[in-house]
C-alpha positions as CSV (number, residue, x, y, z in Angstrom):
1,X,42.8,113.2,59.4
2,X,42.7,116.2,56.7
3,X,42.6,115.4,53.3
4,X,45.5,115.6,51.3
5,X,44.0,116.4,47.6
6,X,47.6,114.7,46.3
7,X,46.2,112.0,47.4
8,X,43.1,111.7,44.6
9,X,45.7,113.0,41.8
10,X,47.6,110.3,43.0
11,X,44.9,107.6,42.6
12,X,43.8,109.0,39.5
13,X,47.7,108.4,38.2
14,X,47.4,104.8,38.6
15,X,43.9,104.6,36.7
16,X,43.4,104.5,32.7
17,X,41.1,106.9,32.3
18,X,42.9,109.3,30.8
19,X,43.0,106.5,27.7
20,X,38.8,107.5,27.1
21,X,39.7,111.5,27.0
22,X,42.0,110.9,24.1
23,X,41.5,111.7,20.5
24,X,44.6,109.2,19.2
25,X,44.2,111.3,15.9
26,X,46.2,113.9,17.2
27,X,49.0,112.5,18.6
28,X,52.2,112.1,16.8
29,X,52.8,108.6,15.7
30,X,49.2,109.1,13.7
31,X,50.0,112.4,12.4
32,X,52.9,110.5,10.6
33,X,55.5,112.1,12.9
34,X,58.8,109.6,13.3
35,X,59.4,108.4,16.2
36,X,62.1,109.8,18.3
37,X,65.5,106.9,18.6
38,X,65.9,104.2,20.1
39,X,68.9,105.5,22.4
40,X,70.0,109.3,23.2
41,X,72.3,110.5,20.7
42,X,76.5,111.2,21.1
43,X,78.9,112.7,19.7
44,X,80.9,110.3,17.0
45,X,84.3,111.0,18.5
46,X,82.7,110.8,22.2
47,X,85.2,108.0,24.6
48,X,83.1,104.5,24.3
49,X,84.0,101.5,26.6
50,X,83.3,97.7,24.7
51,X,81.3,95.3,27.0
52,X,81.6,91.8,27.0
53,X,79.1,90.6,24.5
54,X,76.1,88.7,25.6
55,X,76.6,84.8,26.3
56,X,80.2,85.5,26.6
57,X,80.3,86.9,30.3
58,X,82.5,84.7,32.7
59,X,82.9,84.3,36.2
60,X,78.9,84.3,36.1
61,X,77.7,81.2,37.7
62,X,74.1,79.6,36.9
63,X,71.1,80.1,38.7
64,X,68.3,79.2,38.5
65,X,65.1,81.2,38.3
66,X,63.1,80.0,41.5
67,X,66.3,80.6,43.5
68,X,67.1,84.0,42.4
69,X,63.0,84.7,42.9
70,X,63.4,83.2,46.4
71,X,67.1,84.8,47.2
72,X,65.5,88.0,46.0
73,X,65.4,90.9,48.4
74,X,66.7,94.3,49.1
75,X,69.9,94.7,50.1
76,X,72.0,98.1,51.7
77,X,75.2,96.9,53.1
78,X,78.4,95.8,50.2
79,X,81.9,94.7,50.8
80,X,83.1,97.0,49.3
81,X,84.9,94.4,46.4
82,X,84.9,95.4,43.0
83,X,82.4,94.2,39.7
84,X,84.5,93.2,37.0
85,X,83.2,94.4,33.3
86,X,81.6,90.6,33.1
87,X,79.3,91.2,35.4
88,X,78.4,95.1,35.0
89,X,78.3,93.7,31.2
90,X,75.5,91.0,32.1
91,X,73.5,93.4,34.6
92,X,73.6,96.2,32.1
93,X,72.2,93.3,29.3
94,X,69.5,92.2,31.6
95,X,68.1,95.3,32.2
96,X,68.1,97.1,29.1
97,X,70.0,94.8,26.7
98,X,68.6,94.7,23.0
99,X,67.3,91.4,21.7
100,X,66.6,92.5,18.3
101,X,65.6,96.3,16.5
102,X,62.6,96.4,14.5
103,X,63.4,100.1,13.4
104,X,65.0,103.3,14.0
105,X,62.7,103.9,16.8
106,X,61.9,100.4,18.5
107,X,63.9,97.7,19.5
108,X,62.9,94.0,21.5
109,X,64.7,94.4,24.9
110,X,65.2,92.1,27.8
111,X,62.2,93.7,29.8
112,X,58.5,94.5,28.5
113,X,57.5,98.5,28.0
114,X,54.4,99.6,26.4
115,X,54.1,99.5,22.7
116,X,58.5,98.4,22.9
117,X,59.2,102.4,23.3
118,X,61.3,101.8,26.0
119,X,61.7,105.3,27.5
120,X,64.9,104.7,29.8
121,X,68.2,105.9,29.6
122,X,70.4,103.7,32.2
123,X,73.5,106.2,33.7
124,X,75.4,104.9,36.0
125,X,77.8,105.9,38.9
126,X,80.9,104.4,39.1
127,X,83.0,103.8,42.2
128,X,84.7,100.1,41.6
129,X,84.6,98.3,38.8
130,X,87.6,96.5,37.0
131,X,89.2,98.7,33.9
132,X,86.8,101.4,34.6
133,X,88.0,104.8,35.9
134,X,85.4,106.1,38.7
135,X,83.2,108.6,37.1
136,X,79.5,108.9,35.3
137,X,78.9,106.9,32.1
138,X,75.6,105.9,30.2
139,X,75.0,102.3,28.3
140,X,74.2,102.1,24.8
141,X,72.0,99.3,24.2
142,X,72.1,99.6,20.5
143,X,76.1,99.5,20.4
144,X,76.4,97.9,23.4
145,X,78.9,99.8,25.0
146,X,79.6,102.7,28.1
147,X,79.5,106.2,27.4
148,X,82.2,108.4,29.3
149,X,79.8,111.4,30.1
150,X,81.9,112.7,33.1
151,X,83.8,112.7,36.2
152,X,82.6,114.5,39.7
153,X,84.6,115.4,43.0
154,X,82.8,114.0,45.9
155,X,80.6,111.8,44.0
156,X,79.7,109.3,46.6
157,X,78.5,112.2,48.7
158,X,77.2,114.2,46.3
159,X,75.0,111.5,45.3
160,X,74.0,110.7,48.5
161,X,72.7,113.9,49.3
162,X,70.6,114.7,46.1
163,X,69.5,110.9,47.5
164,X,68.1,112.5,50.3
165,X,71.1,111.4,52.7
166,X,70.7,107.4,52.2
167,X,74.4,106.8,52.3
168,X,74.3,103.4,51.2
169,X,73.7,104.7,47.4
170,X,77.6,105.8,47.7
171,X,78.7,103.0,49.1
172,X,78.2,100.5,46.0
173,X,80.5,99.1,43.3
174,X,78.6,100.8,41.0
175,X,74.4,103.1,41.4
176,X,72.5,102.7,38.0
177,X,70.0,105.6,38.0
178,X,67.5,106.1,35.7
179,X,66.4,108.7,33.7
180,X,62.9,108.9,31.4
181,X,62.3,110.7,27.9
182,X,58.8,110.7,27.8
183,X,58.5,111.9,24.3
184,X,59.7,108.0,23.7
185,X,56.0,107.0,25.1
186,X,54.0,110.1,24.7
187,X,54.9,109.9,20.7
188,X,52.6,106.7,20.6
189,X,50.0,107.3,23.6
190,X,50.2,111.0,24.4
191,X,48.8,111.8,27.8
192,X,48.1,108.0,28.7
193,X,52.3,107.5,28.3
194,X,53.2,108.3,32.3
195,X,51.5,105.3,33.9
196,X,53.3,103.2,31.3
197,X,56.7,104.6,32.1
198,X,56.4,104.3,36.0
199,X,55.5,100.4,35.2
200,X,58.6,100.2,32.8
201,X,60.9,101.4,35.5
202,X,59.1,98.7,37.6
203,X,60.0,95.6,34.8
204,X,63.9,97.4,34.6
205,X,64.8,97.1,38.1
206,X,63.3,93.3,39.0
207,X,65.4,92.1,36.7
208,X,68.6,94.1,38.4
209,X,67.6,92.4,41.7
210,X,67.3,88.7,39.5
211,X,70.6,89.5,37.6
212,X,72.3,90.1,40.6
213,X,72.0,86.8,42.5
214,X,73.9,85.1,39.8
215,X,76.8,87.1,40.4
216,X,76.6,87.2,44.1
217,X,75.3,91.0,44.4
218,X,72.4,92.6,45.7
219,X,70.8,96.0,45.2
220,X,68.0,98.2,46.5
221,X,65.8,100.1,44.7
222,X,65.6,104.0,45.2
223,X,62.2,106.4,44.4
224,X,63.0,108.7,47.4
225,X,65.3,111.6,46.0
226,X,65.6,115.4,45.6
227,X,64.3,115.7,41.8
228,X,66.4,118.8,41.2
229,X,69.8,117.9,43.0
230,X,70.0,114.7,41.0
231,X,68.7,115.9,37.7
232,X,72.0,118.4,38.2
233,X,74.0,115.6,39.3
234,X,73.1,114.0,36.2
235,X,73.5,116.9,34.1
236,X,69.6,116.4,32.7
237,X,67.6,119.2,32.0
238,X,65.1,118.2,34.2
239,X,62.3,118.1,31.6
240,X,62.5,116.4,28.2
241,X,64.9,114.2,30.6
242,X,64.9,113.3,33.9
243,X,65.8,110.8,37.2
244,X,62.9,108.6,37.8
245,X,64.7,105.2,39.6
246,X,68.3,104.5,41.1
247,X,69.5,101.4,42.4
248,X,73.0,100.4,43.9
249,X,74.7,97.2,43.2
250,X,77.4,95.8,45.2
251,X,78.8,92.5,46.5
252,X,76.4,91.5,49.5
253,X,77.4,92.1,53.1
254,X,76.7,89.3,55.6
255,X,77.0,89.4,59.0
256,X,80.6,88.7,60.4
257,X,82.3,89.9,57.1
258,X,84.9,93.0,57.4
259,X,83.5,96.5,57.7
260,X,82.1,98.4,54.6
261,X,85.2,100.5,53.1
């Protein structure tokens, strides 16, 4: 078999090394450089949606943590039957939900991420959820809310195409995608940052697949996309920001139920 060199630039990705090249004195946060914010800026007067606050949720039935662990797998095929704002509230809270803000540029989420930069921005699709129109929007952790960004004709198959063709990812309630802003991570660790993003896209999307069993949903993550058509989709320059995860979430399909819409 010939060998790919990807492959050992690949390798090397997942190794530290890169920590022993570095002079830290140089990089930003120790040239007394602020850190960049906490969430992506928006326009004052931009349309925000309230989500249930934390605790408050209903229609979100205990379970517990060895059964969601054990329940836990990936999962393609929905009903088709809409979230309500309770539970998109709750997923969007486990995933990227702030526990406490230490300063303008770091907060204590519901995951782990190197050094608490927290490089994600969640976006998500939206096809059927209760009070929501279907269109784009983006959570804000800080305020807790949705962010209208936009509506797109043919989303469902636009989406699904700049997903490579996997249909399913149209199909959903509702697709979270992710998108990174390195400078979040490279402000504190400079070239060592990308590793520790990849793994913070990792911690993110476990607890999607945890949240969901307590409201009787299931999702699947995504890492096989066309960079460019979703970055476009997503109206992300493709640089400073762009898609690194997506996940559908939808009430779970079981053999014998109806058809998929």
């Amino acid at each position: 078999m010939p060998h790919d060199p990807r492959i050992d630039e690949g390798r090397q990705f997942l190794k530290d090394t890169v920590r022993q090249t570095l002079d830290f004195s140089e990089i930003d946060q120790y040239r007394g450089i602020a850190p960049p914010p906490v969430e992506k800026p928006f326009a004052p007067d931009a349309r925000r949606i309230d989500l249930c606050a934390p605790g408050r949720w209903k229609g979100i039935g205990p379970v517990g943590l060895e059964t969601a662990i054990g329940n836990r797998e990936s999962r393609r095929r929905y009903t088709g039957e809409p979230l309500i704002l309770d539970e998109l509230s709750f997923l969007l809270w486990a995933t990227q939900g702030i526990r406490r803000r230490l300063d303008s540029g770091s907060a204590l989420r519901t995951v782990p991420s190197a050094g608490a930069r927290h490089v994600l921005e969640t976006y998500l699709c939206v096809f059927s959820v209760e009070g929501l129109d279907p269109a784009f929007y983006r959570y804000l952790p800080v305020e807790h809310q949705l962010l209208f960004e936009f509506q797109e004709k043919r989303a469902a198959a636009k989406l699904a195409a700049a997903a490579l063709g996997q249909a399913f990812v149209g199909q959903a309630a509702v697709t979270f995608i992710w998108t990174a802003l390195p400078y979040r991570m490279e402000w504190r660790y400079g070239a060592a940052a990308h590793k520790a993003i990849a793994l913070d896209a990792g911690h993110v999307c476990q607890n999607l697949y945890l949240a969901c069993e307590a409201i009787g949903a299931g999702t699947c993550a995504v890492a096989a996309y066309h960079q460019e058509a979703m970055d476009e989709l997503l109206r992300v320059d493709g640089k400073d920001e762009f898609t690194v995860y997506l996940a559908p979430v939808g009430k779970v399909w079981r053999p014998g139920m109806a058809a998929l819409r």
